[in-house]
N, CA and C atoms as a LAMMPS dump frame, in Angstrom:
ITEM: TIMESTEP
0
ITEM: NUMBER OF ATOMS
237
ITEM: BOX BOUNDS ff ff ff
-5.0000000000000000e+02 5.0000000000000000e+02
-5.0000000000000000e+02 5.0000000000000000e+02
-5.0000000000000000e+02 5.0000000000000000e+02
ITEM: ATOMS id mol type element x y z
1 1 1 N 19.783 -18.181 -2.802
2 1 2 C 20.212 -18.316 -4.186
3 1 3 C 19.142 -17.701 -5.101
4 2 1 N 19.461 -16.689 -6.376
5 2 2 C 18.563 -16.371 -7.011
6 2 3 C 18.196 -17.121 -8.32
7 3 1 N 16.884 -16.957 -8.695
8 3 2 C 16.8 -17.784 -9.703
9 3 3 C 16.732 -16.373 -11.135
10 4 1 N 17.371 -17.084 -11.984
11 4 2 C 17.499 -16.334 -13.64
12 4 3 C 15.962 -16.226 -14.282
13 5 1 N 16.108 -15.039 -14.692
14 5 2 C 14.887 -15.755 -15.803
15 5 3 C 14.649 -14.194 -16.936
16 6 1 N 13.799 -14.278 -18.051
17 6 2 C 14.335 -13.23 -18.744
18 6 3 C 12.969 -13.095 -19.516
19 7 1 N 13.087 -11.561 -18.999
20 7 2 C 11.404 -10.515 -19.448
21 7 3 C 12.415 -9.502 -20.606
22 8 1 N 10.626 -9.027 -21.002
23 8 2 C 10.583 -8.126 -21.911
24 8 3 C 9.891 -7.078 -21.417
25 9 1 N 10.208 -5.757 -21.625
26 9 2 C 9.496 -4.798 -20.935
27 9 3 C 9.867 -3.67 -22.466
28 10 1 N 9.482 -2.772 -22.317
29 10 2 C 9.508 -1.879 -23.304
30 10 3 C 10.708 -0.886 -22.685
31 11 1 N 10.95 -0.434 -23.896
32 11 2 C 12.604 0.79 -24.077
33 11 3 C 12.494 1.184 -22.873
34 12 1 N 11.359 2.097 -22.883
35 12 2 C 11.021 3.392 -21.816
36 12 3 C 11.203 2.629 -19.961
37 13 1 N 10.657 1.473 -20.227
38 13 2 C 10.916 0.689 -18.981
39 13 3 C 12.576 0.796 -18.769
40 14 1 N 12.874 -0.34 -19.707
41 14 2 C 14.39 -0.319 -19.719
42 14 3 C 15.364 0.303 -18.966
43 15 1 N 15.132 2.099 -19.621
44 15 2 C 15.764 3.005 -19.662
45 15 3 C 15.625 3.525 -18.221
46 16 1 N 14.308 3.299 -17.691
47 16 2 C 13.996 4.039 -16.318
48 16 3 C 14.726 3.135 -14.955
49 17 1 N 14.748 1.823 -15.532
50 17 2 C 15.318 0.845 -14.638
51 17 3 C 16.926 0.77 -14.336
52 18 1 N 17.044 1.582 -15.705
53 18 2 C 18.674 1.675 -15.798
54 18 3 C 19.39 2.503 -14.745
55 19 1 N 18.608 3.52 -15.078
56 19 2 C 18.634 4.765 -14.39
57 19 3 C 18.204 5.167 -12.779
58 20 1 N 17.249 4.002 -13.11
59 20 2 C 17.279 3.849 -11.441
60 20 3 C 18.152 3.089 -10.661
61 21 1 N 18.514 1.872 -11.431
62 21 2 C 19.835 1.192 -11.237
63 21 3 C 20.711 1.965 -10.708
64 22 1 N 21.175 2.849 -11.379
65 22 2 C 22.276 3.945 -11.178
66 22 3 C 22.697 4.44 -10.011
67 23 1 N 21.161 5.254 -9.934
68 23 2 C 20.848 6.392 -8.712
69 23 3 C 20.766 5.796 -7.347
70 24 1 N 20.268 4.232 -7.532
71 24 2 C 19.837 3.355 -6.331
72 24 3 C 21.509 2.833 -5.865
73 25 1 N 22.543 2.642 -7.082
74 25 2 C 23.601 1.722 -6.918
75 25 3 C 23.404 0.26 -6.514
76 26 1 N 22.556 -0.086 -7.324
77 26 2 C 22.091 -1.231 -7.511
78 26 3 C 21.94 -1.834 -8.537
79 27 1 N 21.975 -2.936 -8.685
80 27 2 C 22.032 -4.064 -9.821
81 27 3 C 20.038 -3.569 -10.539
82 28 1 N 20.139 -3.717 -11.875
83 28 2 C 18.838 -3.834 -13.07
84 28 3 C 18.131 -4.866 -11.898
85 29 1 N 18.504 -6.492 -11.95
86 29 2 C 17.775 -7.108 -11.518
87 29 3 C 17.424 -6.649 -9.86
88 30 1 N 17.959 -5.805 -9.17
89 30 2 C 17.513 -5.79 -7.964
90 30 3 C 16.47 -4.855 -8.215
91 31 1 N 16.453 -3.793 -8.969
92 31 2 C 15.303 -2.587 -9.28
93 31 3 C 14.176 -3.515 -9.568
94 32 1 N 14.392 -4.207 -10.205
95 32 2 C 12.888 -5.451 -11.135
96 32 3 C 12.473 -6.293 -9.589
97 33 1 N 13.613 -6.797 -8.89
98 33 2 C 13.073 -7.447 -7.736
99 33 3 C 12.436 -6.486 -6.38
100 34 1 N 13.234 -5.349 -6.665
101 34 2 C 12.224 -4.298 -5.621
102 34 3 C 10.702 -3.9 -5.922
103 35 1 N 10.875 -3.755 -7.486
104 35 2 C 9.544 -3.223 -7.606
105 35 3 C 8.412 -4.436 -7.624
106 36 1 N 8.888 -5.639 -8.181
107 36 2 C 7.517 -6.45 -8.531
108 36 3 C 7.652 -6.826 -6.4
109 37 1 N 8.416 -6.735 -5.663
110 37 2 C 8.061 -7.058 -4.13
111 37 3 C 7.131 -5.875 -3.49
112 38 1 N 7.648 -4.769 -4.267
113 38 2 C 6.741 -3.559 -3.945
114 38 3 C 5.173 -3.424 -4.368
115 39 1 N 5.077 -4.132 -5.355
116 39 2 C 3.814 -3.939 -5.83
117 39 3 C 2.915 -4.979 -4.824
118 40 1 N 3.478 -5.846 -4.242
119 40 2 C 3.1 -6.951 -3.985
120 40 3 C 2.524 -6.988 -2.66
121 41 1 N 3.316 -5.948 -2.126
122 41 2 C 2.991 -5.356 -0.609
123 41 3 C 1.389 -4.591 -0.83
124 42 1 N 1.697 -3.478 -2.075
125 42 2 C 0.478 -2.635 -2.042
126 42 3 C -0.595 -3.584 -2.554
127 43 1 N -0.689 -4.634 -3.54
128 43 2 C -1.995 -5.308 -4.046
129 43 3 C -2.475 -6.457 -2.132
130 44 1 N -1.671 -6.816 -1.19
131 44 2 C -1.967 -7.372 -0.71
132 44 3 C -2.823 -6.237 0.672
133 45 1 N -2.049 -4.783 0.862
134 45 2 C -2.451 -3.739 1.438
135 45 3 C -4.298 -3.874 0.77
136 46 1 N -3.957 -3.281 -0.666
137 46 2 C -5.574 -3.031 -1.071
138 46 3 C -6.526 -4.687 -0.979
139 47 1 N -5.936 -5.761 -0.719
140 47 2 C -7.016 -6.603 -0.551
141 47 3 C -7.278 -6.712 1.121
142 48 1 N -6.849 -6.663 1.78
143 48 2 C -7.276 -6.437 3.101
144 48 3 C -7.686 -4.971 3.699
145 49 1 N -7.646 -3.919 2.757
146 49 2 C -8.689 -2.97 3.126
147 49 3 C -9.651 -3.196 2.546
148 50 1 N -9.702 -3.902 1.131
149 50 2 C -11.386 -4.307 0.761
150 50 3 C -12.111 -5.562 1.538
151 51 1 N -11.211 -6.296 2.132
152 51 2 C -11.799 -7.547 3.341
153 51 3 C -12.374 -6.459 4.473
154 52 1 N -11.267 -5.683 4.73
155 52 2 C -12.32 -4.551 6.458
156 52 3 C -13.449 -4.185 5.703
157 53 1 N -13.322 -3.687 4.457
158 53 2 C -14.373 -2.556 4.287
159 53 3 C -15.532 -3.59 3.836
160 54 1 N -15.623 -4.654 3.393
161 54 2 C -16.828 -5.618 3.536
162 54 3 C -17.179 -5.79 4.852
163 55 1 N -16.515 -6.241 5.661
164 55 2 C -17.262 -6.25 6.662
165 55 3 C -17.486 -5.134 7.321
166 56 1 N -17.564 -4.376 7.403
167 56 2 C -17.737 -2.725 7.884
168 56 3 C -19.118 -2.233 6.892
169 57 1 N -19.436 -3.357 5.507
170 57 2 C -20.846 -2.856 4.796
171 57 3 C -21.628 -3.94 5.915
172 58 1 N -21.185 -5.126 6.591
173 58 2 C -22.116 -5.764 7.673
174 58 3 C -22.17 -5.491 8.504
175 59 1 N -21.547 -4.984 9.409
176 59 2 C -21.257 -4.802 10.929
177 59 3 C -21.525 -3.422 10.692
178 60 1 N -22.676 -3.494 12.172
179 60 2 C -23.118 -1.532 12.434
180 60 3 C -21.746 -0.777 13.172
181 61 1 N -21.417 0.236 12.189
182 61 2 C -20.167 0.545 12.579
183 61 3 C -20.292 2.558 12.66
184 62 1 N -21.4 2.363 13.157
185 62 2 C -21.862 3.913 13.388
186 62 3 C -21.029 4.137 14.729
187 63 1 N -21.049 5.428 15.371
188 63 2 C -20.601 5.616 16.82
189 63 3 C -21.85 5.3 17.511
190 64 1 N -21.847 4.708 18.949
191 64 2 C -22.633 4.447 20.053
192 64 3 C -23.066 5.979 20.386
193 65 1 N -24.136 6.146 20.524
194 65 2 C -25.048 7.62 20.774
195 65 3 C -24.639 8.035 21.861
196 66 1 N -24.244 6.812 23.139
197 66 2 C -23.857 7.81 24.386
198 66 3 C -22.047 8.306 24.206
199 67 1 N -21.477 6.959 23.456
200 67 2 C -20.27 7.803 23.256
201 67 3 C -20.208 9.173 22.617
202 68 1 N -21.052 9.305 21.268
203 68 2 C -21.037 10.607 20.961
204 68 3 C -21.529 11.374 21.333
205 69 1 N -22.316 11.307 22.507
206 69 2 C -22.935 12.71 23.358
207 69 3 C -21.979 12.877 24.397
208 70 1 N -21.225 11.982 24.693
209 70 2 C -19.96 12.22 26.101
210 70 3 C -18.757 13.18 25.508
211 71 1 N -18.736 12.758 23.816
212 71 2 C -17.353 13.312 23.319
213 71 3 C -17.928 14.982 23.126
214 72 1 N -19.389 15.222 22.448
215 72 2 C -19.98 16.43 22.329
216 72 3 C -19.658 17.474 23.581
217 73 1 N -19.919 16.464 24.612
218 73 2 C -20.015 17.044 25.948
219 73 3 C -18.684 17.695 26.051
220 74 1 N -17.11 16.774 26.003
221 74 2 C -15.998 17.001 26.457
222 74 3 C -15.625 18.125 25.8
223 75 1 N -16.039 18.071 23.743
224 75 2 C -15.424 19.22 23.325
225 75 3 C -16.166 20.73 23.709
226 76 1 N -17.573 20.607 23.96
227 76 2 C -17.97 21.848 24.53
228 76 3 C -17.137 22.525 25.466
229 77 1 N -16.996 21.187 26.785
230 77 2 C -16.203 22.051 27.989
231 77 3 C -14.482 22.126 27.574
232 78 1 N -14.238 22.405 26.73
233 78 2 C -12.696 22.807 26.312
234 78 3 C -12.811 24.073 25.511
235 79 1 N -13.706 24.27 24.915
236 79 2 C -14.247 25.716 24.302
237 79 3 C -14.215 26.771 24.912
């Protein structure tokens, strides 16, 4: 069941939602419910790449010296 509820957004919004309405063949409120679910995906995306990338400023996350002299090695002999 959905729940009602009632925003203000500016013309230019409006107009783009309308229109996307249109093109999508979809209901105003489903464009408003795609996008604020969409945004919601990407703000939760960018907080768990800033959780890896903290720990990646703690954790030594260089390559192991013999791995990168084995991989040096492999791409030489394919040359």
């Amino acid at each position: 069941m959905n729940a009602k509820t009632a925003i203000s957004v500016p013309p230019d919004i409006l107009k783009l939602s309308e229109k996307l309405a249109k093109k999508l063949k979809m209901s105003r409120s489903a464009v408003f419910a795609k996008a604020v679910k969409k945004l919601g995906e990407e703000y939760d995306e960018q907080e768990f790449i800033a959780r890896v990338n903290a720990v990646c400023e703690e954790v030594d996350t260089s390559v192991d010296p013999v791995l990168k002299a084995y991989q040096a090695r492999k791409l030489r002999e394919r040359e």
